[in-house]
C-alpha positions in Angstrom: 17.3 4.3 -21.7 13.6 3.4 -21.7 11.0 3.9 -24.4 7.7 4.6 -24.4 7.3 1.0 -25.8 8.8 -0.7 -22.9 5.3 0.4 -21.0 2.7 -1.3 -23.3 1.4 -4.0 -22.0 1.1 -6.7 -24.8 -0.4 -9.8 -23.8 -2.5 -10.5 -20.7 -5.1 -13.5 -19.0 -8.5 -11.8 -17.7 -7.5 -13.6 -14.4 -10.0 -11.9 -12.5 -13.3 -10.6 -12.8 -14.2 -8.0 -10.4 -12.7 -6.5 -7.2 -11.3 -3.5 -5.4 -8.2 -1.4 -4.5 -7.6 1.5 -2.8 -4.5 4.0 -2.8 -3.9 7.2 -1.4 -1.2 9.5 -3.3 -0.1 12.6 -1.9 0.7 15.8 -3.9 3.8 17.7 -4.5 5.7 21.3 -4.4 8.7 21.7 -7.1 11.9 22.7 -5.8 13.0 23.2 -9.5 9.8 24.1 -11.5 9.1 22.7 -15.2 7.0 25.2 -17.2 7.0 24.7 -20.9 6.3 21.1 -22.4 6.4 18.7 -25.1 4.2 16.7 -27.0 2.7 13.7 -25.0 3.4 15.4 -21.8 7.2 15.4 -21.9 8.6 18.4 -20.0 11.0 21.3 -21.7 13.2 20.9 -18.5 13.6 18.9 -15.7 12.2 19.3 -12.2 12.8 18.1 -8.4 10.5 18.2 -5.9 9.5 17.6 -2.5 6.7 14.8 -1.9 4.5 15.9 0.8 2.5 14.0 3.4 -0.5 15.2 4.5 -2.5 16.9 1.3 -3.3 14.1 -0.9 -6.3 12.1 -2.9 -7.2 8.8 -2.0 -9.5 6.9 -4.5 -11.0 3.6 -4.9 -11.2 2.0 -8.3 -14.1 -0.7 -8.2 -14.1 -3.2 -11.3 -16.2 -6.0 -12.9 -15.8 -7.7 -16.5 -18.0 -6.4 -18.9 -19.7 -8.1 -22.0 -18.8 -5.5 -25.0 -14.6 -4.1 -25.0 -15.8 -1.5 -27.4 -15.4 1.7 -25.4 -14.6 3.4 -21.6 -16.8 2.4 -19.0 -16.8 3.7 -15.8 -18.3 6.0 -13.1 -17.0 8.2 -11.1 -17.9 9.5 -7.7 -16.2 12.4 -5.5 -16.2 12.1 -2.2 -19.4 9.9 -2.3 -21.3 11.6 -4.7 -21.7 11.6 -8.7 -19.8 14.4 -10.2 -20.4 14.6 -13.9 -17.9 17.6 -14.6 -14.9 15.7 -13.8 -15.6 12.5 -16.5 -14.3 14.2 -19.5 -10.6 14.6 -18.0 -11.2 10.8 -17.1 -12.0 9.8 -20.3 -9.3 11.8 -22.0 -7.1 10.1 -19.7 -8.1 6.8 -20.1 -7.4 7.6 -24.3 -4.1 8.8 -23.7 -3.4 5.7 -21.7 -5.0 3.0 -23.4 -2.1 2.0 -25.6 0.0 1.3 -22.4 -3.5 -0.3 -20.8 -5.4 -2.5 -23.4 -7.3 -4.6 -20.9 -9.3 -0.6 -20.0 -12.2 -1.6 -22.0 -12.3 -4.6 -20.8 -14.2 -3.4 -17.3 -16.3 -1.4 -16.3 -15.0 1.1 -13.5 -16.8 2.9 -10.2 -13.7 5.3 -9.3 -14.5 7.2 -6.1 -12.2 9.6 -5.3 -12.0 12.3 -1.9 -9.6 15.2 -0.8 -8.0 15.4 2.4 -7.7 19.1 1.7 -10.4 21.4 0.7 -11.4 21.0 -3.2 -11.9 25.2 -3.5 -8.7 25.6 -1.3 -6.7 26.5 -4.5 -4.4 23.3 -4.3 -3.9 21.9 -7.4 -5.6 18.3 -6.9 -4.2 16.9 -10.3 -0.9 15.6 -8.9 -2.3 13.7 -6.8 -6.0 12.7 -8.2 -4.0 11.3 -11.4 -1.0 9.7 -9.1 -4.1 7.6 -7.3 -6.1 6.7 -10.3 -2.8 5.4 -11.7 -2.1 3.8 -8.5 -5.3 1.8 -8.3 -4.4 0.9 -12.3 -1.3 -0.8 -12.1 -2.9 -2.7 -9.5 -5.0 -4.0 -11.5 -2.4 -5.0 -13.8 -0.2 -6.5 -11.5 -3.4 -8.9 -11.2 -3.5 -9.3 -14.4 0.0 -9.6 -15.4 1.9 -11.1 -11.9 4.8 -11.3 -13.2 5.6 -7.8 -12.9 8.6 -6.1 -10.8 8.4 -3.8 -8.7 9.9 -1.2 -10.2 8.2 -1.8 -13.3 5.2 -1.3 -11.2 6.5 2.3 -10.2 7.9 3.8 -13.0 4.9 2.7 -15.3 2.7 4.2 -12.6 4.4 7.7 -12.9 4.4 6.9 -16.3 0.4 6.9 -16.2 0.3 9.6 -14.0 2.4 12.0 -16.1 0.0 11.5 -18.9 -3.0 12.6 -16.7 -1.2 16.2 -15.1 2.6 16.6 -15.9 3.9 17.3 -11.9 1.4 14.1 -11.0 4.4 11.4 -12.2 6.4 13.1 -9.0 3.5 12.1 -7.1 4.1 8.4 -7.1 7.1 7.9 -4.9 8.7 9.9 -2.0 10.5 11.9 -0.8 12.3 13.7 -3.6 11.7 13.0 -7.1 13.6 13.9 -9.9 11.1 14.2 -13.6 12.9 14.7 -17.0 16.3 14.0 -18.3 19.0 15.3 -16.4 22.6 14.3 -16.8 23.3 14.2 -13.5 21.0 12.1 -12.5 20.9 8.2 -12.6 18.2 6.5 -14.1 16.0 10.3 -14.8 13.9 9.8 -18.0 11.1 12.1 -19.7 9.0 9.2 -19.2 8.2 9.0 -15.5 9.7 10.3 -12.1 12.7 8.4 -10.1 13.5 8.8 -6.6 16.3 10.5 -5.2 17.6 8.6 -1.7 21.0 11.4 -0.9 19.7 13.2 1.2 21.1 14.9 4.1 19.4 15.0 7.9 18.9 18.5 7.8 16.2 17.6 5.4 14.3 15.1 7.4 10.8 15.6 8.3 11.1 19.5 6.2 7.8 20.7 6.7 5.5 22.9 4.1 3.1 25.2 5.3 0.8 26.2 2.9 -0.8 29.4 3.3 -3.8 30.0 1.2 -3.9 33.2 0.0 -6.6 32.8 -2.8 -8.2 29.8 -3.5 -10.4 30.9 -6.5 -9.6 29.4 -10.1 -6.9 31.0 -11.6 -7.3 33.1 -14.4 -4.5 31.5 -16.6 -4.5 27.5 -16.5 -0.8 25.7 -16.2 -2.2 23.8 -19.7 -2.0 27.3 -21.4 0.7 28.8 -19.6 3.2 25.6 -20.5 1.9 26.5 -23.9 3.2 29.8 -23.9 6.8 28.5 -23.6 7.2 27.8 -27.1 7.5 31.3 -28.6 8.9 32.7 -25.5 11.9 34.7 -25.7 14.0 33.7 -22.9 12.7 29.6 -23.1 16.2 28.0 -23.9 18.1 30.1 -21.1 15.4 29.2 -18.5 15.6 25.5 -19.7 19.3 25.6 -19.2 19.0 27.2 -15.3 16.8 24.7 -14.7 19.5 22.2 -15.3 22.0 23.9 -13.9 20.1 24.4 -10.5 18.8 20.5 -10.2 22.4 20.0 -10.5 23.2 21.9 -7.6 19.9 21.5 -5.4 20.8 18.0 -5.4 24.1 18.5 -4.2 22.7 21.0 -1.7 20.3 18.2 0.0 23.2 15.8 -0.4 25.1 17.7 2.0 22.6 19.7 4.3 23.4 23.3 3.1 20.1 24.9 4.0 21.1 28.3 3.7 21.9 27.6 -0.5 19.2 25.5 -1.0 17.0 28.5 0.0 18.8 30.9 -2.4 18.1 28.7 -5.5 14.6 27.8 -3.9 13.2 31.3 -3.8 15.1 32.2 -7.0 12.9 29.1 -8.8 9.9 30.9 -8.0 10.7 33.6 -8.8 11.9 32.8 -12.0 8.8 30.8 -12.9 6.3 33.7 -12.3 8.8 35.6 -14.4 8.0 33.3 -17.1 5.2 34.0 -16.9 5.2 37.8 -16.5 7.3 37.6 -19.8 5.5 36.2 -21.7 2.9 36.5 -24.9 0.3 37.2 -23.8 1.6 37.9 -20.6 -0.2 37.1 -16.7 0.3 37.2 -13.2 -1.2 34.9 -10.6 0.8 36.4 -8.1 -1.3 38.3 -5.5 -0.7 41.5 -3.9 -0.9 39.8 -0.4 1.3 36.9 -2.1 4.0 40.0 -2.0 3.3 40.9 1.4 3.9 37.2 2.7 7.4 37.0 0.8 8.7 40.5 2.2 7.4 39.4 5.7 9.1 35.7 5.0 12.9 38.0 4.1 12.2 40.4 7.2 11.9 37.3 9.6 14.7 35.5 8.2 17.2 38.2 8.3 15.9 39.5 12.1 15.2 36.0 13.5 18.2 34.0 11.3 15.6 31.0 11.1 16.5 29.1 7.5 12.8 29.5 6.4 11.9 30.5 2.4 8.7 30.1 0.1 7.9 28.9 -3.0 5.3 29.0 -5.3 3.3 27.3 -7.6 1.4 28.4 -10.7 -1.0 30.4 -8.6 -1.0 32.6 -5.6 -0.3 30.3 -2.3 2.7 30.8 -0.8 4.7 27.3 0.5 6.8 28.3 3.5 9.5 25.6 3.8 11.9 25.0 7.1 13.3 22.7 9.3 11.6 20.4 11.6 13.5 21.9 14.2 12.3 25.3 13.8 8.4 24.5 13.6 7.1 26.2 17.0 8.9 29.2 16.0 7.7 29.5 12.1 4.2 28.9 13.3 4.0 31.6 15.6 5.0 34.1 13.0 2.7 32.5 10.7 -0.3 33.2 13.6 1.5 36.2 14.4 2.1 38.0 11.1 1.4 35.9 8.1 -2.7 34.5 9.0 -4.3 38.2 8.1 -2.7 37.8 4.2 -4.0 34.2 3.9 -7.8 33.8 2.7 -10.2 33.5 5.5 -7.2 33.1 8.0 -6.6 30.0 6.3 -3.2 27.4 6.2 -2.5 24.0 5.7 0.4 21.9 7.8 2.1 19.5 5.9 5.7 18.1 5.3 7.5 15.6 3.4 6.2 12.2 2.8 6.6 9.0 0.9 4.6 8.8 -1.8 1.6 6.6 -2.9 0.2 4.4 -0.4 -2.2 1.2 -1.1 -4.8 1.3 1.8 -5.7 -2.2 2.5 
């Protein structure tokens, strides 16, 4: 069982000066959703997801010693350019991590970060802004500290991660990750996100089309709506169905049983904007095309028998999960019936992938 004090790095040589890395991380959809959460970013319930392949932030972290190790020093550019409104959640970061990272004020940082999706498509970027930033972090510790293992490496960069956006320590390694405690899982911890390798064929290559059916701000933020879980009245029995269905989604990807793995799939959403819906005050990010998608998503499964379901995050976009197998077929429905609810006509392609990459 690890502690948070396993992570802090103690003792370390300024062994270099100034250089460069690079990492792309991707982001994530949660089979099993978290929604309620602890102090220091430890989640109420644990969560599985899929890592995907396609939508993710790549960043460059720049570094140079600097004279004073008094305070944070860095810049930060997105996609090329200064962007001043995004600093403050970079230096909160940096304060929540600096016990883990000592050497931070040591250097100052140029961090230069990009999109390969849209930045006002309505993804959350979070997951996958924090997993890269964390990335390009431990790499700078592993210069300064070479000792290192490589899973050390890993799980103190979900670690990092989780303590930037909660979902961004599932962010860090692919394809499924398990984060928080579960007791039927090996090696899961509060701490930071641990891949899970059993997974059947039928799974391979899954693909996640994201269908973008408002990709305004939302009106409730996951920071308050987490919150919201404390008081709630039906917190401890969601916490426990969140257990119980990690237990058996895992089993279910184990063994290839698509048609399951869609019931507790679509029932997870469901339940989480239920949550929501049920709680004081209550909200709904749910839109009304958002219901038009899913009724059209149940009407082409039960006509067509084609094992494709949504999910949802804490907004309106609707994830349409399915085979690899299927794809030519799910994508003409989506042109054919699905485009006029999405925003603009718009949809992402993506499926799963592996995680951070370093980009040489």
């Amino acid at each position: 069982m690890y502690s948070d004090t396993d992570f802090i790095t103690s003792s370390y040589t300024i062994s270099v000066t100034e250089g460069r890395f690079q990492w792309s991380a991707p982001s994530n959809i949660a089979l099993v959703k978290y929604w309620g959460k602890k102090d220091k970013q430890i989640p109420a319930n644990p969560s599985i997801s899929f890592t995907l392949e396609n939508c993710k932030t790549i960043t460059q972290l720049d570094f140079s010693k600097k004279e004073s190790n008094t305070d944070f020093s860095f810049d930060l550019l997105f996609e090329g350019k200064p962007k001043e409104e995004f600093k403050p959640k970079i230096q909160k970061f940096f304060e929540r991590i600096f016990e883990y990272c000592p050497y931070l004020k040591d250097f100052h940082f140029i961090i230069n970060t990009e999109n390969t999706f849209p930045h006002s498509s309505g993804i959350a970027s979070s997951a996958s802004g924090m997993a890269a930033l964390a990335m390009n972090i431990m790499s700078l510790e592993k210069a300064l500290c070479p000792a290192m293992t490589e899973d050390y490496f890993y799980q103190k960069a979900s670690l990092l991660a989780r303590l930037g956006s909660g979902s961004a320590c599932r962010s860090v390694k692919g394809q499924v990750v398990v984060w928080g405690a579960h007791e039927n899982t090996a090696g899961s911890s509060d701490l930071f996100g641990v891949e899970v390798t059993d997974i059947h064929p039928n799974f391979k290559n899954y693909q996640d089309t994201i269908l973008l059916v408002d990709k305004g701000e939302k009106q409730v933020s996951s920071t308050v709506g987490h919150e919201l879980m404390h008081n709630h009245p039906y917190a401890q029995r969601r916490f426990e169905q969140a257990h119980e269905n990690l237990t058996a989604i895992k089993t279910l990807l184990a063994t290839g049983d698509i048609e399951a793995f869609i019931k507790i799939v679509e029932s997870e959403a469901l339940t989480l904007h239920a949550m929501m819906m049920t709680s004081m005050p209550y909200f709904i990010l749910m839109k009304p095309n958002t219901l038009e998608i899913i009724n059209k998503i149940w009407a082409f499964r039960n006509t067509t028998q084609i094992p494709v379901c949504f999910t949802l995050d804490a907004g309106a976009n609707v994830h349409l999960l399915y085979p690899e197998n299927v794809k030519d077929k799910v994508l003409e429905f989506i042109n054919k019936e699905l485009v006029g609810f999405c925003q603009n006509g718009q949809y992402i392609c993506d499926q799963i992938g592996m995680g951070a990459k370093a980009i040489q």
